[in-house]
DOKOLMI-687426 format. One line per 10 residues: for each residue x negated, y, z of C-alpha. Coordinates in steps of 0.5 Angstrom, whole numbers, plus 2048, in hexadecimal, padded with zeros to 3 digits. Layout:
<rs>
X,Y,Z | ...;
</rs>
This chain:
<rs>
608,812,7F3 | 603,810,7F9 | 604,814,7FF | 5FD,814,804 | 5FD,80F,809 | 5FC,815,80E | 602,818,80C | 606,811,80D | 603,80E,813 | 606,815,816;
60D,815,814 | 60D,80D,816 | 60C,810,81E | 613,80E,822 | 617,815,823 | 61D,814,825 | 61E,811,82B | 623,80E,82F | 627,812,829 | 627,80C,824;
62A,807,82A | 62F,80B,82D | 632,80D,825 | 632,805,824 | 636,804,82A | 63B,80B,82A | 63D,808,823 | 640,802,826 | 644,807,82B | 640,807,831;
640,80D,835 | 63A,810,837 | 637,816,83B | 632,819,837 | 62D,81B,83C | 626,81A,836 | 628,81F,832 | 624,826,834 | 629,82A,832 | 62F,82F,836;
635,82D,837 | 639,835,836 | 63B,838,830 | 637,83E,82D | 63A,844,831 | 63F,849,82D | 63B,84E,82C | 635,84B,828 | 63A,847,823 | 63F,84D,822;
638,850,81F | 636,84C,81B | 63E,84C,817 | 63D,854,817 | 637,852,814 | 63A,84F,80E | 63F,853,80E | 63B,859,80D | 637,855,807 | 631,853,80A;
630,84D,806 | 629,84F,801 | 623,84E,802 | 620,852,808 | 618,853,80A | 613,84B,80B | 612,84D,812 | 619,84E,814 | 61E,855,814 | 61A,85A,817;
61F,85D,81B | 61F,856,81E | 618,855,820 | 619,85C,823 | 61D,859,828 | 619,854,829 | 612,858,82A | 617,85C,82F | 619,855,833 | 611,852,833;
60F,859,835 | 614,859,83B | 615,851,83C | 60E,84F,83B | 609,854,83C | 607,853,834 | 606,859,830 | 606,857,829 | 607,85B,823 | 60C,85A,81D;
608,856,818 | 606,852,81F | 60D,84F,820 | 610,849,81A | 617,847,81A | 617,83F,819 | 61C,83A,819 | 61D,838,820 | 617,837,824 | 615,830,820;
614,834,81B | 610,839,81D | 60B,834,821 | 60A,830,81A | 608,837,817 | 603,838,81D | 601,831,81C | 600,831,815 | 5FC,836,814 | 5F7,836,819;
5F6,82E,81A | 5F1,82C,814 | 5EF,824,812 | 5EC,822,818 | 5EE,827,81E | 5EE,825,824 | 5F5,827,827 | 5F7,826,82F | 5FE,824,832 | 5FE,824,83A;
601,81E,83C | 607,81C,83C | 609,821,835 | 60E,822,831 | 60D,81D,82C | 60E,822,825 | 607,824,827 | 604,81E,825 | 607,81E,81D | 606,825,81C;
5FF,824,81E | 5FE,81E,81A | 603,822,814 | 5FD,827,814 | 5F7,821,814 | 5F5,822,81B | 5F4,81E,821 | 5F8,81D,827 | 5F4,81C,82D | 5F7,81C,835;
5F5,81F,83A | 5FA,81D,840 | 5FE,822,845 | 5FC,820,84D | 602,81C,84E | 600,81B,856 | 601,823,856 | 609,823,852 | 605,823,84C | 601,82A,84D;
5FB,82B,847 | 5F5,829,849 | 5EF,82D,846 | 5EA,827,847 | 5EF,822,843 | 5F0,827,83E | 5E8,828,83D | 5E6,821,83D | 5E9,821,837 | 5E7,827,833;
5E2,825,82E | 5DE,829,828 | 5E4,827,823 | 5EA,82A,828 | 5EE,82F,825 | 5F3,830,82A | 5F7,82F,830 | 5FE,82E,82F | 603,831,836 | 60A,830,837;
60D,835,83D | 611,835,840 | 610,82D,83F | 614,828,83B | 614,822,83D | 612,824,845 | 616,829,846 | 60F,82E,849 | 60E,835,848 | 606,836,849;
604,83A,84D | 5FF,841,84B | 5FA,83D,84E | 5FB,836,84A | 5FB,83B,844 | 5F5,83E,845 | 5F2,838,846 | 5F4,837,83E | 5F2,83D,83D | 5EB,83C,83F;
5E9,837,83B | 5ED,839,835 | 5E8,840,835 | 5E2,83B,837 | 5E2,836,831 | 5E6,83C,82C | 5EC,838,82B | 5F4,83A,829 | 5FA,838,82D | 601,837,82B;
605,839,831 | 60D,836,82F | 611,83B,835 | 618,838,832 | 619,838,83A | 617,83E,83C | 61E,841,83F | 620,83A,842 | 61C,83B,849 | 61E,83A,850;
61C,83D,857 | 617,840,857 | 613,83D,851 | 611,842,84C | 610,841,845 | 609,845,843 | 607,845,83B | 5FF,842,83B | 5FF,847,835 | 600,84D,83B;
5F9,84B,83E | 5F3,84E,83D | 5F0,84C,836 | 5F5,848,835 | 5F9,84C,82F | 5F5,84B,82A | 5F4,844,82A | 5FB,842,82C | 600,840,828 | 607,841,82C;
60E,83D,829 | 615,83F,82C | 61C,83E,82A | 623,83F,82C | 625,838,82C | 626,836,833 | 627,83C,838 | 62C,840,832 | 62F,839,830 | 62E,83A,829;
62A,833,828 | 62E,832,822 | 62C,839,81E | 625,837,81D | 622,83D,81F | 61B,83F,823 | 615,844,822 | 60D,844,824 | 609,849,825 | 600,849,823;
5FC,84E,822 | 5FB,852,81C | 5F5,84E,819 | 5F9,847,81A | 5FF,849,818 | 5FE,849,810 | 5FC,842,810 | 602,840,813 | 607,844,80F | 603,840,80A;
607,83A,80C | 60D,83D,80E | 60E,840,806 | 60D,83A,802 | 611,836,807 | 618,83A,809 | 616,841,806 | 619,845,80C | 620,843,811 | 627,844,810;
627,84C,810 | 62F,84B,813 | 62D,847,818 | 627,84B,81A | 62D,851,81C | 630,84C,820 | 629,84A,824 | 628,852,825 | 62E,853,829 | 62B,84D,82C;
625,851,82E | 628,858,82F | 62F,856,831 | 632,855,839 | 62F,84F,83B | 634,84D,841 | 636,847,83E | 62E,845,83D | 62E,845,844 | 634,842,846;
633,83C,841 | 62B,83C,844 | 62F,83B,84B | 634,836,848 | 62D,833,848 | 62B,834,84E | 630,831,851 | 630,82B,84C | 629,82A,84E | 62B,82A,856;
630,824,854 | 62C,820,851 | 626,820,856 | 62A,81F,85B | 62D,819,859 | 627,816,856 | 624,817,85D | 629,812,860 | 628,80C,85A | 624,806,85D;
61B,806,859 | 61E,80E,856 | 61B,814,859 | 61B,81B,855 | 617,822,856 | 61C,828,856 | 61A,82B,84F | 618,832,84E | 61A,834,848 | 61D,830,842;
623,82C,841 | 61F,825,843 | 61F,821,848 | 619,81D,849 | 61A,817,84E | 614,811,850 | 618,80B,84F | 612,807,850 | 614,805,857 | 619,801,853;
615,7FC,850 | 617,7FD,849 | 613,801,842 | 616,807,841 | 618,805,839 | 61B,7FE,83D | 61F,802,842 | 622,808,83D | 625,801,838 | 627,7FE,83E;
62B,805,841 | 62E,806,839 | 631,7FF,839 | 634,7FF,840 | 635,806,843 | 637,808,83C | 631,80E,83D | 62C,811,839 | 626,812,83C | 61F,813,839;
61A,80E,83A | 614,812,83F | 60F,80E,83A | 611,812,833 | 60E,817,835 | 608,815,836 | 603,80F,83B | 604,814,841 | 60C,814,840 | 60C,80D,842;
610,80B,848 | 615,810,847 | 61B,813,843 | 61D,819,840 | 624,81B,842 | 626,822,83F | 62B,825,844 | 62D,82A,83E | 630,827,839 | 637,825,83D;
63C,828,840 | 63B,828,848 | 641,823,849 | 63E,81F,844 | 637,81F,847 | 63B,81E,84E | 63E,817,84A | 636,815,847 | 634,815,84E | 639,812,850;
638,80C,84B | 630,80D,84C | 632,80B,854 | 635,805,853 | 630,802,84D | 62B,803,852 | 62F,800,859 | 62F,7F9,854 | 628,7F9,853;
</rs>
């Protein structure tokens, strides 16, 4: 069978990372520290797991509604209504399985041939596949990297062209660790309304703030609801990475189209598993908050130390489980550094330049995928690999 070049060319695009590397060497035995994985460290807490085995106790194992249980979305219309300041109906909210999933759908359906889709610079790098999976065009527009990566409208509309479809929005951000401002959103806003485009805004993050940074949905400003498509999930700040389930929200009139694709490709989500992800959304959310402070503090030791080491300076992120220090004062390539730290520290960090051009000259550290006395022992080695340079 011969599979279309594009298809090909899209699927042959480098996705792992330092992930390959460190396998090869952690099979010989070496201990690592794995600071590249964007994924929590704690356990889902009790009361999410014990409602999924009630769950199947009780017999919810059959096929259950494409869009997601309706008891579930009802949560989850109350949590975007009180959270987000989003008022969707029902049929307005599709379950999906995790937000990977839920973002391929969105790209899917609204990316035809030749569509032009924007990433700020630096972004995650999925954007870029399932742009070109769909047969679109990926086209950069670079974040204000003088500015601690704040959007800037004028880079943004240098790049909008007749054939733009849409603008693609991480926030808070992965891999910079920002939380947009109301103001920097507007900016999005502005020109999306002016040139009648979509944005996909993943808000994965969107618990995960601190200080005074606070997270705004782009789908909560005027004329904004209808031409968003908003992906969220319960990986990161419940620590159910491993559950694989997540949810978007869009207006009536894009909904079918997405559904469309979420049908044929999984029908809907595990229903005992929804269970568990609704007494997320409706139970106590003290260990949410308490692993978001763990965080917090995870945040304030890898900063400090990274302040002190010799070429590394480090803002404070807003919000994520990322750290985003400018290495450039090294004198090294960030891919060069990240290969030089996994063979001589035994750390995995992910090279700046893997998300993009504006990455380069920094590393991503993700401080939430250890506990703190291991990220206390990372920093530590970090220190002495960059002392001997």
């Amino acid at each position: 069978m011969k599979w279309p070049a594009q298809r090909l060319k899209a699927g042959s695009k480098k996705s792992f990372g330092m992930y390959e590397a460190a396998s090869k060497l952690e099979a010989q035995g070496v201990d690592l520290i794995h600071l590249e994985f964007g994924r929590p460290h704690s356990d889902t807490p009790a009361h999410i797991k014990e409602a999924a085995k009630a769950a199947l106790d009780a017999g919810i194992v059959h096929y259950g509604d494409f869009r997601g249980t309706l008891s579930f979305r009802q949560a989850l219309i109350e949590k975007l209504g009180r959270f987000n300041k989003l008022d969707y109906g029902v049929d307005e909210v599709l379950v999906c399985n995790g937000l990977t999933h839920a973002s391929f759908a969105a790209f899917m359906a609204a990316i035809d041939p030749d569509d032009e889709v924007i990433l700020l610079d630096p972004y995650y790098p999925q954007h870029v596949g399932k742009t070109e999976l769909a047969g679109g065009k990926v086209v950069i527009a670079e974040l204000d990297k003088a500015n601690d990566f704040a959007i800037s409208k004028e880079k943004i509309a240098a790049k909008i062209t007749p054939a733009t479809r849409m603008i693609v929005l991480v926030n808070p951000a992965n891999p910079t660790g920002r939380v947009y401002s109301r103001e920097e959103l507007q900016h999005v806003a502005d020109l999306a309304i002016e040139h009648d485009l979509l944005v996909l805004s993943d808000e994965v993050y969107e618990y995960i703030t601190y200080g005074q940074a606070e997270h705004v949905s782009i789908a909560s400003l005027p004329g904004m609801r209808e031409r968003t498509i908003t992906c969220f999930a319960f990986t990161k700040a419940y620590s159910m990475d491993g559950w694989r389930i997540g949810y978007l929200t869009a207006d009536a009139a894009l909904m079918p189209a997405i559904l469309r694709i979420t049908m044929t490709d999984v029908t809907h989500v595990n229903v005992f598993i929804q269970e568990g992800a609704r007494a997320a959304v409706e139970g106590p959310q003290d260990d949410m908050l308490a692993m978001v402070e763990a965080d917090r503090r995870k945040r304030d030791i890898v900063v400090q130390a990274l302040n002190q080491m010799p070429g590394v300076t480090c803002a404070s992120p807003e919000g994520t489980i990322y750290a985003f220090p400018d290495i450039s004062g090294t004198g090294r390539g960030s891919q060069e550094l990240a290969t030089a730290i996994l063979h001589e520290a035994n750390v995995v960090v992910e090279s700046g330049s893997f998300y993009g051009p504006g990455g380069e000259g920094h590393l991503r550290v993700c401080f939430g995928s250890e506990s703190e006395a291991r990220i206390v022992e990372a920093m530590e080695r970090l220190g002495r690999f960059f002392n001997a340079l």
